[in-house]
C-alpha positions in Angstrom: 33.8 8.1 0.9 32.3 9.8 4.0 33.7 8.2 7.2 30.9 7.1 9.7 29.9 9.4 12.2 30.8 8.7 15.7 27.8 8.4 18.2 28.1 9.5 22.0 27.3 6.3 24.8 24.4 8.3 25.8 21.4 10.1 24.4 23.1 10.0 20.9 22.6 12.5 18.2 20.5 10.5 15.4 19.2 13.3 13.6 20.5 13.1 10.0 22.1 9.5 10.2 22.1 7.2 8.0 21.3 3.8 9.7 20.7 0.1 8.6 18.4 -1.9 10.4 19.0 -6.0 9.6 16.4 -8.1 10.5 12.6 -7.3 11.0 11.6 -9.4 14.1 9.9 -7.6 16.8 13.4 -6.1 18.0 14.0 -4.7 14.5 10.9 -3.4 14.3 11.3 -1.2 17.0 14.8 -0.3 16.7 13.5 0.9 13.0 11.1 3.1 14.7 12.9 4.5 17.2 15.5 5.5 14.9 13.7 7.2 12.6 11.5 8.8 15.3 15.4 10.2 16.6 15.6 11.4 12.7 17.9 9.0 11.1 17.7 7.7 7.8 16.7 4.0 8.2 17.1 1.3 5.8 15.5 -1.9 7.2 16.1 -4.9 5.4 14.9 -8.9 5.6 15.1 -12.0 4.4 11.6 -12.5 3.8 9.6 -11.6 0.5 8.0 -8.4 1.0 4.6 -10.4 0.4 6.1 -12.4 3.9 6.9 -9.3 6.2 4.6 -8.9 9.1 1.9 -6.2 9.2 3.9 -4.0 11.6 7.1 -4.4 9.6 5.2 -3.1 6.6 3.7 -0.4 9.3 7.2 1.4 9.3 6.5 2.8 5.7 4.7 5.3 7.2 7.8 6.2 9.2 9.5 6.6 6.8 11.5 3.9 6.9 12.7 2.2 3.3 11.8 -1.3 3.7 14.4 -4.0 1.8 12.4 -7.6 1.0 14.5 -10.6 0.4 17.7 -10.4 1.8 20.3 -8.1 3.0 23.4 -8.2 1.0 26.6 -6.4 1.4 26.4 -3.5 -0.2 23.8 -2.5 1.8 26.3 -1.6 4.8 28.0 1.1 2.1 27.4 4.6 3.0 25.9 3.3 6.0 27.0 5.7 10.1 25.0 2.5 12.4 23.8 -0.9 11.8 21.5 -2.4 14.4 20.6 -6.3 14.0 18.5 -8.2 15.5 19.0 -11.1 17.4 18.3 -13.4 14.9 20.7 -12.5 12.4 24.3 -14.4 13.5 27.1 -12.3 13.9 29.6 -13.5 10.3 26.2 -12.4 8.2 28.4 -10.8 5.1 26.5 -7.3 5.6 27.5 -7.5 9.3 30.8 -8.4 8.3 31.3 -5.8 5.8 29.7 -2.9 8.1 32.6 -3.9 11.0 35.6 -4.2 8.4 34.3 -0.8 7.2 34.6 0.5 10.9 31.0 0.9 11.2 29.2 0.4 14.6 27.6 -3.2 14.4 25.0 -2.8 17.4 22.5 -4.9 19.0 18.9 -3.8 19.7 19.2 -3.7 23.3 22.7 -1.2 23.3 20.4 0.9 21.0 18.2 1.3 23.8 20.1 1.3 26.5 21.5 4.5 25.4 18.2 6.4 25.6 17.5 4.9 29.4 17.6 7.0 32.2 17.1 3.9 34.5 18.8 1.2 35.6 19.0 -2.3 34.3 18.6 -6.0 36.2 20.2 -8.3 33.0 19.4 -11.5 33.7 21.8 -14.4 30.9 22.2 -18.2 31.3 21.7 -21.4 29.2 18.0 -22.3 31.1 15.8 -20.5 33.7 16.5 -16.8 32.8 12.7 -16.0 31.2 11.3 -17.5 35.0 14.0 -15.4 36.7 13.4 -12.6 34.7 10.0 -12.3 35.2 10.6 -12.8 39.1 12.5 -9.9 39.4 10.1 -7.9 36.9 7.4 -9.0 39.6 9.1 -8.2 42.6 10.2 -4.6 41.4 6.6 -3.9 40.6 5.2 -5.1 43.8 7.7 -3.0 45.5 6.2 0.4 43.8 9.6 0.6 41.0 8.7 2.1 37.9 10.0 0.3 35.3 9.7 -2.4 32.4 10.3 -6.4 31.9 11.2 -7.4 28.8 14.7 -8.3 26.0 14.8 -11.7 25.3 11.4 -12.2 27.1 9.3 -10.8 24.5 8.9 -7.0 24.8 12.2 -5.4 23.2 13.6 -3.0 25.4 13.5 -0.1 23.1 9.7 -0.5 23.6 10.0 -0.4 27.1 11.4 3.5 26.8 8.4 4.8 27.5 8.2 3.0 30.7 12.1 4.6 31.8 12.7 7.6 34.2 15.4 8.3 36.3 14.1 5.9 38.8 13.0 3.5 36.9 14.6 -0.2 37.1 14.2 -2.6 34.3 14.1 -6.4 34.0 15.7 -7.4 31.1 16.5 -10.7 29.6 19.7 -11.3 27.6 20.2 -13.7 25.1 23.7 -15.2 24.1 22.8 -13.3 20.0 22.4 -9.9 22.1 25.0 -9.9 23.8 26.9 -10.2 20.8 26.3 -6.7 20.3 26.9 -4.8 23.6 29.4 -2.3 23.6 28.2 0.7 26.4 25.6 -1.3 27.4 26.0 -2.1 31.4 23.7 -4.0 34.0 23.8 -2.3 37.4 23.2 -5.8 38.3 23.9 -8.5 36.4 22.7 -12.3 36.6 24.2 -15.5 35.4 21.8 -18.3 36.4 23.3 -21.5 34.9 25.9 -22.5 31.9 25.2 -25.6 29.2 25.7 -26.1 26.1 23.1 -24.3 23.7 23.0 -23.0 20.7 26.4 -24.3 19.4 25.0 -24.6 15.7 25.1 -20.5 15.9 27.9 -19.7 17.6 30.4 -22.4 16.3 31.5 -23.9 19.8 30.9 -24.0 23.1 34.0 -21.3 23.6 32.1 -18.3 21.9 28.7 -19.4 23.0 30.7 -18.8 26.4 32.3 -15.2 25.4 28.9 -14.0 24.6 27.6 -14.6 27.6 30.3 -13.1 29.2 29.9 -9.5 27.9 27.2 -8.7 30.5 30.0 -9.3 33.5 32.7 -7.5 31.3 30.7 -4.1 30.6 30.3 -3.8 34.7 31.8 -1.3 37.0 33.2 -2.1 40.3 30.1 -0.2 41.6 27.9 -2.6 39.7 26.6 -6.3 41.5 27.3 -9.4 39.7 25.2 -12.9 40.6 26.8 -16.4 39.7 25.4 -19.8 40.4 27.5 -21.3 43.2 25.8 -25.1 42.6 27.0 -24.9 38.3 30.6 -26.0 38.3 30.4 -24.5 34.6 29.5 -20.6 35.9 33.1 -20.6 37.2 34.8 -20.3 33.6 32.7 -16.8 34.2 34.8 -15.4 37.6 37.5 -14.2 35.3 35.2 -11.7 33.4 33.7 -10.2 36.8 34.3 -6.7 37.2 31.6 -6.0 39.8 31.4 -6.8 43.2 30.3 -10.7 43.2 28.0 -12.1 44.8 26.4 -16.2 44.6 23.5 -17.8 45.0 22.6 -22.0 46.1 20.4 -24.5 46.9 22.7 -26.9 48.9 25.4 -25.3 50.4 25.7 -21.7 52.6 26.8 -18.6 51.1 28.6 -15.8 52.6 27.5 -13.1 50.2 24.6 -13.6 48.9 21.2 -16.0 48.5 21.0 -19.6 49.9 18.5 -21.8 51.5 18.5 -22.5 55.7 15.9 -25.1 56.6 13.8 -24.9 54.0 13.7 -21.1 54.1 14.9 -18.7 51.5 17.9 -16.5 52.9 19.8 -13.4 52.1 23.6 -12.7 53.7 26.2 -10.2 53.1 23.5 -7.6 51.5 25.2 -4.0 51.5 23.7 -1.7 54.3 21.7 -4.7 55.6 23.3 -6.1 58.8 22.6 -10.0 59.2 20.5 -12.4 57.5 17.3 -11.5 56.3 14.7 -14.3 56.1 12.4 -14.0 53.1 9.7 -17.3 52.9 9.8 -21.1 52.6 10.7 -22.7 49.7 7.5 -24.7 50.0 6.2 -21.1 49.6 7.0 -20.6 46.1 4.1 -21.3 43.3 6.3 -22.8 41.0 7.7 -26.2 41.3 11.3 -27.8 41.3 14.2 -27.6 42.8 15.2 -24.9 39.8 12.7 -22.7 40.5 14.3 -21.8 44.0 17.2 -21.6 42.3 15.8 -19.1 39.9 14.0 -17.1 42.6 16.8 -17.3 45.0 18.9 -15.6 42.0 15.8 -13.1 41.8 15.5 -12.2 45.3 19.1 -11.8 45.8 19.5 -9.5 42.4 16.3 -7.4 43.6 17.4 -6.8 47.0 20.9 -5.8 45.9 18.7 -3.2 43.4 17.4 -1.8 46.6 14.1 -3.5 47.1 13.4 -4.1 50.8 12.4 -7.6 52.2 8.9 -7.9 52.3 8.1 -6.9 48.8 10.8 -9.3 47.8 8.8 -12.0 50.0 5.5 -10.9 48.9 6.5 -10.5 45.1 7.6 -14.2 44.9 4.7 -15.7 46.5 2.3 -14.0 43.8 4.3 -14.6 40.9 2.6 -16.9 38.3 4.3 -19.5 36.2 5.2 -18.1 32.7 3.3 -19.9 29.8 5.0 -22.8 28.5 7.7 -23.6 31.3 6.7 -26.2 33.4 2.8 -25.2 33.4 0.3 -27.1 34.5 -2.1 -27.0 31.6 -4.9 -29.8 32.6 -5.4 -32.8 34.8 -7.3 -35.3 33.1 -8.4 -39.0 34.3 -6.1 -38.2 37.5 -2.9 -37.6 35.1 -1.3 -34.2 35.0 0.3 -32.7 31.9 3.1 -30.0 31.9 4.1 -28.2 29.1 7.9 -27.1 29.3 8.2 -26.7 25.7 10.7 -23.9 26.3 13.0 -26.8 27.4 14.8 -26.3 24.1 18.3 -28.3 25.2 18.9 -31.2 27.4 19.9 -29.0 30.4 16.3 -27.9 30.4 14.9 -30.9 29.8 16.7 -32.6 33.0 15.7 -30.6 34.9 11.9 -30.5 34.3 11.9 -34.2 34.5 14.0 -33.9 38.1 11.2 -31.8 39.3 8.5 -35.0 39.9 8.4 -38.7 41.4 10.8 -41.3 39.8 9.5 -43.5 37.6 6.2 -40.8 36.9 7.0 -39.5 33.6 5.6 -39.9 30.8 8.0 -37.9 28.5 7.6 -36.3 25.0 11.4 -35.4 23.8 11.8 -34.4 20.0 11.7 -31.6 17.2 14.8 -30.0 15.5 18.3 -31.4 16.8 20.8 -29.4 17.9 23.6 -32.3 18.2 23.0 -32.5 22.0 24.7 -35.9 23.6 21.1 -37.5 24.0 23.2 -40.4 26.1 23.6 -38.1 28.9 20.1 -37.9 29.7 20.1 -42.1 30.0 20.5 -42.4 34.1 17.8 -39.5 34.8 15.3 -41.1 32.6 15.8 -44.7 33.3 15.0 -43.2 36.9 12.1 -40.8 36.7 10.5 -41.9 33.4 8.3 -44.8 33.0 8.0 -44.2 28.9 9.6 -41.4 26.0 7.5 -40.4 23.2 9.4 -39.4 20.2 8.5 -36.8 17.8 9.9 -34.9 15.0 13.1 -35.1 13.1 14.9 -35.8 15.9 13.2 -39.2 17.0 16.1 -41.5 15.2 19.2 -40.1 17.3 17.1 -40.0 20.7 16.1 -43.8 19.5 19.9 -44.4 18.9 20.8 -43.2 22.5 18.0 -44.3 25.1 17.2 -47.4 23.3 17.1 -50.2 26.5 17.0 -47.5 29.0 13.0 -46.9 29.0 10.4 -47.9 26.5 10.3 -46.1 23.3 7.6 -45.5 20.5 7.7 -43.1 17.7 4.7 -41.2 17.7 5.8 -38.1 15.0 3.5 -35.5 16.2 2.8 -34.3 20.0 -0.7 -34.3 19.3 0.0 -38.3 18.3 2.2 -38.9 21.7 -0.5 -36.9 23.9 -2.9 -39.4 22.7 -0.5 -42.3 22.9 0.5 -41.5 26.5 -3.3 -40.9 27.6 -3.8 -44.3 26.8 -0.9 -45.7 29.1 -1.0 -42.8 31.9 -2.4 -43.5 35.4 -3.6 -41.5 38.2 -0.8 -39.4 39.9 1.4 -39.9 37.2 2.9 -37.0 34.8 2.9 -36.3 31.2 5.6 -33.9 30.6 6.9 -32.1 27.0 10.4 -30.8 28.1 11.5 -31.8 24.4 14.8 -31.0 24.5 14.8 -29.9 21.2 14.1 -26.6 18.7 10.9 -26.4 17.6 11.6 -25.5 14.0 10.8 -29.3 12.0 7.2 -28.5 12.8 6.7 -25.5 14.6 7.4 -21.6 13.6 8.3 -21.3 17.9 8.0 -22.8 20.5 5.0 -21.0 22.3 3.1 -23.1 18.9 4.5 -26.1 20.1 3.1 -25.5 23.8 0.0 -24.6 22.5 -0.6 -27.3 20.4 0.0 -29.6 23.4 -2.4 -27.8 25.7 -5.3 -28.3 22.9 -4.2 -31.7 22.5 -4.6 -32.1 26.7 -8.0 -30.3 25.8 -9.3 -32.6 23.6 -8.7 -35.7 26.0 -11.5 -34.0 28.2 
């Protein structure tokens, strides 16, 4: 059998390889095309019917891509020079498994890409808050004139922001835990961790390799390279052992040496290379987004973006005009004097306590539910019995949330979130909040999460 060919960290030679694409999400889609656009051979495979495979999936016939319907089993790594999954696909799936005890390169969609960037790279990981930080920095870079792209995790895979790179190009990418899974040359010339919690634990098997994952954006830097940890999460210090950049930290409470902190209300930067003093960016009051993790978030962006290069006053003036991403914490209506807030990206109970933290006690009117992923539900009993005046259960998970608030706040079962928007319109008084932060995956009733957001906003819709 013909070994597999060896590919250089940069600008690799496709031309002629024979590649296996697993997985036909967006990221697949365009690590199929860009492969065979580079001239490899590309196999891309799912675990949908073919009747099931999205428009553009089917699209990449024309590219000459062969297109595999219903699974991708082992045998499909034989023969095989590069594999490139998605994120979607866990690591132990057999033909993954198979490709790496073959000695085959098992890589994600984002080191496929960053080998082709001339540009450098902003990766932003973390449990919660890393789509809103992100997008921050994405905003900031832009207002400051830097060519470049926003995307990963976010939404746009970063092999379709190529056309976007240049050699001074700066790119805000989001990195999920499943991506960086499958980094090997891959490097962040600044690298943000925002926050650690527990997530995603029914993937990655325990809260040890959901941890390592994470940790492979701090251990592919150089000491040339910037690295921003959360000096307020007392789990972000398991990370200071994989730091192989120059650190730096961020906080709301406390002052920082080196690094991004609030003074009085006012956003601060210290200890910024070839920037003597403090530089004083804008008030927190300032900021159009709301809650105490929100300055966190853009204290994390300000500091990465200013340690990219980006001067002051475009930092300042980037923040101030950045707009609330859809589903996290937006406002989507007032109605009768209540206002509803869709955080239905709030996906663990990290999220989801801090959402509720960011309005009055004893305000809320909750909505937690949708696919359990074995969270403690218990720990959420002191925050709620303090800011909420009522939870609304929905979806599969509404037995264990009963089981662990029960006494702490009135409960009532209402199945859907179209049932507890109505339900909580009825109880709801002026100046007081109804929040989804559901803690939960959307999957019992939803294909995403963005559906489940949207659902509640036409729900809020149909009360005016």
């Amino acid at each position: 059998m013909t070994p597999p060919r060896s590919f250089t960290a940069h600008e690799p030679d496709l031309r002629g390889a024979r590649a296996l694409v697993v997985g036909l999400g967006k990221s697949g889609i365009a690590a199929a095309a860009l492969l065979a656009g580079r001239g490899a051979h590309v196999v891309a495979a799912d675990r949908r019917s073919a009747e099931e495979l999205t428009a553009a999936g089917k699209a990449l016939v024309g590219t000459g891509v062969d297109l595999v319907a219903g699974g991708h089993p082992p045998e499909l790594a034989q023969g095989v020079d590069l594999v490139v999954t998605s994120p979607g696909v866990p690591a132990e799936t057999p033909v993954l498994a198979a490709a790496r005890e073959a000695g085959i390169p098992v890589w994600a969609e984002v080191e496929l890409a960053y080998r082709f960037l001339r540009g450098r790279v902003i990766g932003v990981t973390g449990s919660n808050g890393k789509s809103t930080t992100t997008s921050m920095i994405g905003t900031i870079l832009r207002t400051a004139g830097i060519p470049g792209g926003t995307g990963g995790n976010l939404g746009t895979p970063l092999t379709s922001l190529l056309p976007e790179d240049g050699p001074h190009a700066v790119h805000a990418v989001e990195l999920s835990s499943f991506q960086l899974e499958g980094i090997e040359a891959f490097r962040a010339s600044v690298a943000v961790l925002v926050n650690f919690s527990p997530d995603h634990l029914d993937r990655h098997g325990s809260l040890g390799a959901y941890a390592a994952a994470k940790a492979r954006l701090l251990e592919t830097q150089g000491p040339k390279d910037a690295a921003v940890l959360n000096a307020d999460d007392p789990e972000s210090r398991r990370f200071e052992a994989s730091v192989r950049a120059t650190p730096f930290s961020f906080s709301t409470r406390s002052a920082v040496a080196r690094g991004a902190c609030l003074e009085e209300g006012v956003l601060v930067l210290r200890g910024i290379p070839g920037v003597t003093g403090k530089i004083s960016l804008l008030p927190a009051a300032s900021l159009p987004v709301p809650g105490e993790h929100n300055v966190a978030n853009a204290l994390a962006a300000a500091l990465a973006c200013a340690l990219a290069g980006v001067p002051a006053e475009p930092v300042a003036r980037g923040l101030r005009g950045f707009a609330a991403l859809p589903h996290r914490l937006q406002k989507v209506g007032t109605v009768r004097g209540v206002d509803y807030f869709d955080d239905s990206k709030a996906t663990n109970l990290d999220a989801t306590a801090r959402a509720l933290a960011s309005f009055p006690p004893d305000s809320v009117h909750l909505i937690l539910g949708g696919k359990d992923k074995g969270a403690d539900w218990s720990s959420l009993s002191s925050l709620v019995r303090r800011q909420a005046r009522r939870v609304l259960l929905v979806g599969e998970a509404t037995a264990v949330i009963r089981r662990a608030l029960a006494g702490v706040v009135p409960l009532e079962e209402c199945g859907t979130v179209r049932a507890a928007v109505r339900k909580a319109a009825e109880s709801a008084r002026p100046d007081e909040i109804v929040l989804l932060a559901p803690g939960c995956a959307s999957f019992d009733q939803y294909r995403n999460f963005e559906e489940r957001g949207d659902d509640f906003a036409r729900a809020v819709a149909a009360l005016a």
